[in-house]
Kinemage of the C-alpha trace (Angstrom):
@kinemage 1
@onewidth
@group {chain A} dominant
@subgroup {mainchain}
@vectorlist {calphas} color= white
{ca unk a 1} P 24.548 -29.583 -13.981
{ca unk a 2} L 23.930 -32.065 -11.274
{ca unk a 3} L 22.220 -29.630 -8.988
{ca unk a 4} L 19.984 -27.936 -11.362
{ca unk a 5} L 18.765 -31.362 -12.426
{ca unk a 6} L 17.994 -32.125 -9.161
{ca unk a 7} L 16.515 -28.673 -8.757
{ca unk a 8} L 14.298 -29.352 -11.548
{ca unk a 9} L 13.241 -33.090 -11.002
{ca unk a 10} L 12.551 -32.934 -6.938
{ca unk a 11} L 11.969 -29.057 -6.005
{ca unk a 12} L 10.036 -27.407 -8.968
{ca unk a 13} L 7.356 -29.575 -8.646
{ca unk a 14} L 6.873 -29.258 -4.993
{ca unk a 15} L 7.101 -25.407 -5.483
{ca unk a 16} L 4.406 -25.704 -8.382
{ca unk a 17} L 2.022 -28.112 -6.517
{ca unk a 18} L 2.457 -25.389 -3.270
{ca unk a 19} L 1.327 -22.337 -5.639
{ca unk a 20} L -1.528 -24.256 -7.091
{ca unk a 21} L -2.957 -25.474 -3.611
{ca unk a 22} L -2.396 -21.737 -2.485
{ca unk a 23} L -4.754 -20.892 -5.336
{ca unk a 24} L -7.537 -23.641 -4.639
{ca unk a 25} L -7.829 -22.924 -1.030
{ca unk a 26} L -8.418 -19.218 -1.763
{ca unk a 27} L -10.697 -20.165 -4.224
{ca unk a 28} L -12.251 -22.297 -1.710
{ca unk a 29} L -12.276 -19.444 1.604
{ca unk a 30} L -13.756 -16.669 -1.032
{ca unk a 31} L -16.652 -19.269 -1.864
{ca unk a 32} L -17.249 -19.545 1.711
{ca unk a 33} L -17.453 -15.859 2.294
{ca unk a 34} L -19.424 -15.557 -1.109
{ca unk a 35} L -22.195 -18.267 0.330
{ca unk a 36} L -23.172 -15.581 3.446
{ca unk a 37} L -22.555 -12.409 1.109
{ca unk a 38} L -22.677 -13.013 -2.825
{ca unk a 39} L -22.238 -8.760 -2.903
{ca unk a 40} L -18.530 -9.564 -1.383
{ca unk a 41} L -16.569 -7.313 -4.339
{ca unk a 42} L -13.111 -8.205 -2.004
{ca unk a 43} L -14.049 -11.833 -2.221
{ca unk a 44} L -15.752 -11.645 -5.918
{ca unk a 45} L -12.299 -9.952 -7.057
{ca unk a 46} L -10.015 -12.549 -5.269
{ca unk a 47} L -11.501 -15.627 -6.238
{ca unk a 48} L -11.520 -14.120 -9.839
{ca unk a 49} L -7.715 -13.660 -9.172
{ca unk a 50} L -7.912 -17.158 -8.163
{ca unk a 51} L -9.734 -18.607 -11.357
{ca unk a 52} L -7.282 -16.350 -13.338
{ca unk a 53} L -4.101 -18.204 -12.427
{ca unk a 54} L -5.841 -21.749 -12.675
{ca unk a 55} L -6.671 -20.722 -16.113
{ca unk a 56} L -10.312 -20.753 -15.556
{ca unk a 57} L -11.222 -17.505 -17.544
{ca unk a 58} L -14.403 -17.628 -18.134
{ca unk a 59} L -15.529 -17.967 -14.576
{ca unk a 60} L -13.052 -15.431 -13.900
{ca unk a 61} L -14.882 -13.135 -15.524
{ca unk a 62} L -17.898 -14.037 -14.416
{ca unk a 63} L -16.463 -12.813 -11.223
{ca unk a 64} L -14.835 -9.575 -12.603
{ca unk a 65} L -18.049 -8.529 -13.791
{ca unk a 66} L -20.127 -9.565 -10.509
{ca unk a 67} L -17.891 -6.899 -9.288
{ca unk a 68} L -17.848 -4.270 -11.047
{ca unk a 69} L -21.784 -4.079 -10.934
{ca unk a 70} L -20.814 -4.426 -7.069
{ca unk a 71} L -18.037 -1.274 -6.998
{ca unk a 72} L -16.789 0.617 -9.766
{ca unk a 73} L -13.026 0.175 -9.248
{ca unk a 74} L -9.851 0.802 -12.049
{ca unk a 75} L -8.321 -2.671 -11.114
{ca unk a 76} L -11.303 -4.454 -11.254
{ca unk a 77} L -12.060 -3.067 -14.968
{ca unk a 78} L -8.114 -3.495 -15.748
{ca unk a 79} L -8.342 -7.413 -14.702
{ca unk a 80} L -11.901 -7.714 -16.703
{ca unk a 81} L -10.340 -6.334 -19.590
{ca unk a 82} L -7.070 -8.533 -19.213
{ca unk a 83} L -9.416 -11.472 -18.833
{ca unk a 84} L -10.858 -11.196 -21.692
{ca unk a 85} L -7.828 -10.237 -24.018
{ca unk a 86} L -6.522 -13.563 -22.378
{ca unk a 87} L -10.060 -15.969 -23.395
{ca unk a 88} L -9.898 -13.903 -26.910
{ca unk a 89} L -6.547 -15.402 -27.509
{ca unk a 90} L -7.215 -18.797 -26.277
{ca unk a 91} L -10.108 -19.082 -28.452
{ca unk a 92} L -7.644 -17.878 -31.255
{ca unk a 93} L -5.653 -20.362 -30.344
{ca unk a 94} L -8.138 -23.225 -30.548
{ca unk a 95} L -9.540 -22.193 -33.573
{ca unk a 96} L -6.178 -22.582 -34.972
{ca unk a 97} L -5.398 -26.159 -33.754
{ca unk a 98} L -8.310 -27.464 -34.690
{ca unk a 99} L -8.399 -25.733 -38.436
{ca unk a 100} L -4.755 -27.682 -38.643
{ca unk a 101} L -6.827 -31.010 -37.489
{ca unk a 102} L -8.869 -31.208 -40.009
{ca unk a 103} L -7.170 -29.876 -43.185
């Protein structure tokens, strides 16, 4: 019990602050590649990845659909599509907590 306590307290959050930096400084290096070509679909599609996993979906998809007007691809469109499933449901969501709110 012991360890997984201290697993939980003192390494978990070091691991989760390390993924989320990972995901801001790609976010930042595709933004620098973006500034000298906005056409980029490797960087567009990466920082989209990027905005994804910080829960930023609606940039993502901003992104996701610079893209695709960039390069037709099948895991661009698959992202795009899971994108928006996942803003859909968070809007469902939100809807939801705030009908509760003010009942």
């Amino acid at each position: 019990m012991h360890t997984l306590f201290s697993y939980v307290i003192l390494v978990l959050p070091k691991t989760i602050h390390s993924v989320c930096q990972a995901w801001l400084k790609a976010e930042s290096e595709c933004n620098d590649v973006l500034e000298k070509d906005a056409q980029n679909s490797k960087a567009l599609f990466r920082r989209a990845t990027a905005l994804e996993q910080q829960n930023k979906l609606e940039e993502a998809a901003r992104d996701l659909e610079a893209c695709l007007k960039v390069e037709e691809d099948a895991a661009v469109s698959k992202a795009l599509d899971r994108v928006k499933l996942r803003i859909t449901r968070q809007k469902e969501q939100e809807k939801k907590m705030y009908a509760k709110m003010f009942k």
